[in-house]
NUFI-712349 format. One record per residue (C-alpha): residue in one letter; x, y, z. Coordinates in steps of 0.05 Angstrom, whole numbers, plus 5000, padded with zeros to 4 digits. Layout:
BEGIN
AXYZ
...
This chain:
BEGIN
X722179493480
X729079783496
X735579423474
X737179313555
X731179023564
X730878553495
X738178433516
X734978243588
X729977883554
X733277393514
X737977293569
X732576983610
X730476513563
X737376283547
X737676133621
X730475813630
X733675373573
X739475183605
X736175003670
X731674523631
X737374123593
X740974083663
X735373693693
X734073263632
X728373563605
X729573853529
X724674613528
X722274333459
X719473673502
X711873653507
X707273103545
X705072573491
X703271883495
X707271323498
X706070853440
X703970163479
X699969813416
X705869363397
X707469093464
X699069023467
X699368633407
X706068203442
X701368033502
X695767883461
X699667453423
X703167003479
X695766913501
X693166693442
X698966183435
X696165933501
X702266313547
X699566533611
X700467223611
X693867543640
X697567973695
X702468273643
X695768423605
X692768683669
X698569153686
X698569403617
X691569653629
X693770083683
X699470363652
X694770463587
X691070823639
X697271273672
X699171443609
X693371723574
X693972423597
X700872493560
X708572333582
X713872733580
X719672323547
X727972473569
X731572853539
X736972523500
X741972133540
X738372223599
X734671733638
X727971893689
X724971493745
X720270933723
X712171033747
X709970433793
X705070233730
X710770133690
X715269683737
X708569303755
X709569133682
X715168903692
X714868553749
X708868163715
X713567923652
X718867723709
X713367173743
X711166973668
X717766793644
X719766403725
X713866053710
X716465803639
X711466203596
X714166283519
X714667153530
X720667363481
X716567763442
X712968083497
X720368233533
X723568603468
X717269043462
X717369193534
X725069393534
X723069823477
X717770233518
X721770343578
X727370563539
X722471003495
X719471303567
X724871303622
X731171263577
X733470533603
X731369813613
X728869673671
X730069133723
X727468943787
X730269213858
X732068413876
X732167863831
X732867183870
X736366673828
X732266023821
X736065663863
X739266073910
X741065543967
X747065133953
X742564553978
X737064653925
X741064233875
X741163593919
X735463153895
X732263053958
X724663003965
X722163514005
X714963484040
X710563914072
X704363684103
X698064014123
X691463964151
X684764204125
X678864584148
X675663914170
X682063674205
X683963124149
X692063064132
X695463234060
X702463314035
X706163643981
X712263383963
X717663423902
X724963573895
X728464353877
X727164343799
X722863763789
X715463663790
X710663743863
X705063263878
X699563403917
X695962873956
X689763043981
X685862764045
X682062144021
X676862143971
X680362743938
X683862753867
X691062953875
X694363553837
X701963743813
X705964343817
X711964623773
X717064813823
X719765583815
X724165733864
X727065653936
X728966173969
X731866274051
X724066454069
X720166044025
X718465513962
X714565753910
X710465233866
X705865313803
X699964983793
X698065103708
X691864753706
X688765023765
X692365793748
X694765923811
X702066023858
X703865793926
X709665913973
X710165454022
X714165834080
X719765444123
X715965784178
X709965274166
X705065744126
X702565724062
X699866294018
X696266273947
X694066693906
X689666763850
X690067353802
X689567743859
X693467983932
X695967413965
X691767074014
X693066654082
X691165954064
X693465354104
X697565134165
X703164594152
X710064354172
X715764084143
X717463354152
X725063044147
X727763024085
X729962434051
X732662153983
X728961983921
């Protein structure tokens, strides 16, 4: 090799270099994997204690999953965009702490691996505040009633941050609901026992869901309001 070419050479590489710090990527930087066993052992943990936390377990899987082939971590100071597995994380912990489950452990381990793989914490596009009506302080009993597949009449009814009761068509044992939230569309209620959320739209819809995609349930309305 000839000085103007070694000089060529090196010159290259110096370059190559540069063009990967200036896009946040160090040249030393190889794809490994992320470590995930602590905030495992977080989840697994909560759920033990009796939290319900099986969705941020579920997500975990799939980022387990996305992961496996390697990652390739930021370079120092800089930050990369998050993989859909890992905000589905997040947005798990997000509906396990609105529905009052005891996840502090599983949050500081989380924070720790999105920092470790996209250089900051993350946090959802839109957070609604829990009561983001000026009207969802007012204790004022709020009902919606329905009607089943065989035609017979139920309600649901509660005030913004107290309990829900549901009382089902005769013969039928009623049920309660945490409230959530209440937002411009809808109200969203937790049932513990029975492990599953509904929004009760102001359009007179319902949807449920159950570990899974949300599914079209019932048809209802909302009746006048009135005081406790």
């Amino acid at each position: 090799m000839t000085i103007a070419s070694g000089k060529l050479a090196h010159s290259l590489v110096g370059a190559l270099a540069f063009a990967l710090l200036a896009t946040g990527v160090s040249p030393a930087d190889e794809p490994t994997v992320p470590d995930l066993s602590e905030l495992r052992a977080a989840v697994n943990t909560a759920s033990k204690r009796g939290d319900n936390v099986w969705q941020v377990a579920k997500a975990l899987d799939v980022l387990e999953k996305r992961v496996a082939k390697g990652w390739t971590f930021p370079a120092l100071g800089r930050t990369v965009t998050a993989p859909a597995e890992l905000l589905a994380v997040r947005e798990a912990f997000e509906m396990a702490k609105r529905k009052g489950e005891n996840v502090d452990g599983v949050r500081n381990e989380l924070e720790l691996v999105e920092k470790s793989m996209t250089g900051q914490v993350q946090t959802l596009a839109k957070e609604i505040p829990p009561n983001p009506l000026p009207e969802a302080k007012a204790k004022v009993v709020r009902v919606w009633e329905y009607q089943n597949a065989n035609g017979k009449v139920g309600t649901i009814s509660g005030t913004d941050g107290g309990d829900w009761i549901e009382k089902r068509p005769a013969g039928e044992p009623q049920s309660s609901f945490k409230f959530i939230r209440r937002t411009e569309r809808f109200t969203e209620l937790y049932d513990k026992h029975r492990n599953f959320t509904m929004n009760l739209f102001d359009s007179g819809e319902s949807e449920w869901s159950v570990g899974g995609p949300w599914n079209r349930w019932l048809k209802g309305k909302w009746l006048e309001e009135k005081k406790p």
